[in-house]
Every structure is written in structure tokens, then in C-alpha cells.
C-alpha positions, 0 to 999 in steps of 0.5 A: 844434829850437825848440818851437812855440807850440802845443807850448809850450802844451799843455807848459804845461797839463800842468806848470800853469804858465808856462814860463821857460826852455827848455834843449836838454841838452848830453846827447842820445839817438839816439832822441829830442831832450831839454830842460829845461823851467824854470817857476815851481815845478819843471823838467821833462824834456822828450822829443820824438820825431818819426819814426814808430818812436821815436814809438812807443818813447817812448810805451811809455816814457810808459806804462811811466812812468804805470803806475809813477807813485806805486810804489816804484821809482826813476824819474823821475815822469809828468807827461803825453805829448803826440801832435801830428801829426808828433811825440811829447812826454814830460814827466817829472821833471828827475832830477839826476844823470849816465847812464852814457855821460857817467860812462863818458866822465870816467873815465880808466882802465880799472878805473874804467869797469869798476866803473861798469859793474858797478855800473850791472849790480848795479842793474839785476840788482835792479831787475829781481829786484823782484817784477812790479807788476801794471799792467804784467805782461803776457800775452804773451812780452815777448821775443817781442812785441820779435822781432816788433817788430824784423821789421816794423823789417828788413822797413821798412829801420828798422835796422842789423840783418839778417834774418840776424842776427833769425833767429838771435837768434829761433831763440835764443829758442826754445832 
């Protein structure tokens, strides 16, 4: 999907400067469609999301990001989100590099796969270790907030899960 002028505009308020070029990423989500933004001075990574829950996914991510900006923890930096009527638009740094699913997919053997993914598993295991950064500690239980989010998607038809398999995985919870 092209990006419309207005679009284009508000992009360019955010990043200060003109916008050159604007490249589709071979590499794309199920959730969102990703660019790269080209201006004078930098590039940028631009997500759009366009129905009404990935929408709200992406602005959580938007605000995970902002409250991160300026910490030392390893992500991509905030640059703005954009709401439009019928999408949302996250701009953040362009990060050089590979995810994982495109490194998975060069390698050939089996032990190679699996060493990417515990790597991958060791880095998640400490960033996750790192003491909570007080914008966003919360005061509710994350994992419960996320069971009742993925009630209301069962109950609008937004997913491939069953209410069987969200039982289960609440009675879990309560364990």
C-alpha cells in the first residue's frame, strides 16, 4: 500500500525532514505492513497497521517504546505514532540487522537453527532478568490483562484460538 499525501506529511513533521524514498521491506509481520523511510539525515522504520486490533498492538508497542526512549535497553528509538481514521503509523529508528525468522530461514542444519534459537533465548532470558523500569511497571497482572484481551478477540471472531483452548490456558494461570 502506497502512502498518501497526508500520510506522507505528518511522517515528515515527525522525522523533520523531507522524505526521498520509501521502500516496502521484503521482510514483513502478519500484523502490520513495515517501510523504510529514507530523508536527508537518517532512515526510519515505518509501521502501519490498519485493522482495529493490530491498531491497538501497535500503539502499545508505540508507548512501550516511548517510555524506553533514552534507557539503556537495546531497542529501536521512538521517533512519533500517528492515528488516522482508519490506520496506525509507528515511526522508530531503522535498526541494521536480521530477525530471527530471516536468520532461521539461511540456515541449513538443524544444529545451526537451534543455536540461533538459543541464543536468541539467552537474550530474552536477560532482558527480561533487567530490573523493571518504573514507566512501565504496572499495577495490574500483566498476564491477566492479556487473557482478558484474548476473551474479547474469541468472542469477536479475531482469532484462530478456541474458547477451549482460553479456558485452559486461564485455569493454568490460576495455578
Amino acid at each position: 500500500m502506497d502512502m498518501n499525501s497526508s500520510l506522507e506529511k505528518n511522517v515528515e513533521k515527525v522525522i523533520g525532514g523531507k522524505i526521498h524514498t520509501i521502500e516496502l521491506l521484503e521482510e514483513q509481520g502478519c500484523t502490520s505492513e513495515v517501510r523504510r523511510v529514507y530523508s536527508d539525515n537518517s532512515s526510519y522504520l515505518l509501521k502501519s497497521a490498519y485493522t482495529e486490533k493490530y491498531r491497538c498492538w501497535l500503539k502499545s508497542e508505540a508507548t512501550v517504546l516511548e517510555n524506553l526512549c533514552g534507557k539503556d535497553i537495546p531497542v529501536p528509538k521512538y521517533h512519533g505514532f500517528i492515528e488516522e481514521a482508519d490506520s496506525s503509523h509507528l515511526i522508530m529508528s531503522f535498526e541494521k540487522g536480521i530477525n530471527l525468522t530471516a536468520a532461521l530461514r539461511k540456515k541449513s542444519s538443524l544444529p545451526e537453527k537451534k543455536a540461533l534459537i538459543k541464543s536468541f533465548g539467552v537474550f530474552l532470558h536477560q532482558f527480561h532478568e533487567k530490573p523493571l523500569i518504573d514507566t512501565i511497571k504496572r499495577e495490574n497482572d500483566w498476564l491477566e490483562e492479556q487473557l482478558k484481551k484474548a476473551k474479547s478477540y474469541v468472542d469477536r471472531g479475531q482469532t484462530d484460538g478456541s474458547l477451549e483452548l482460553l479456558n485452559h490456558l486461564m485455569q493454568f494461570n490460576k495455578l
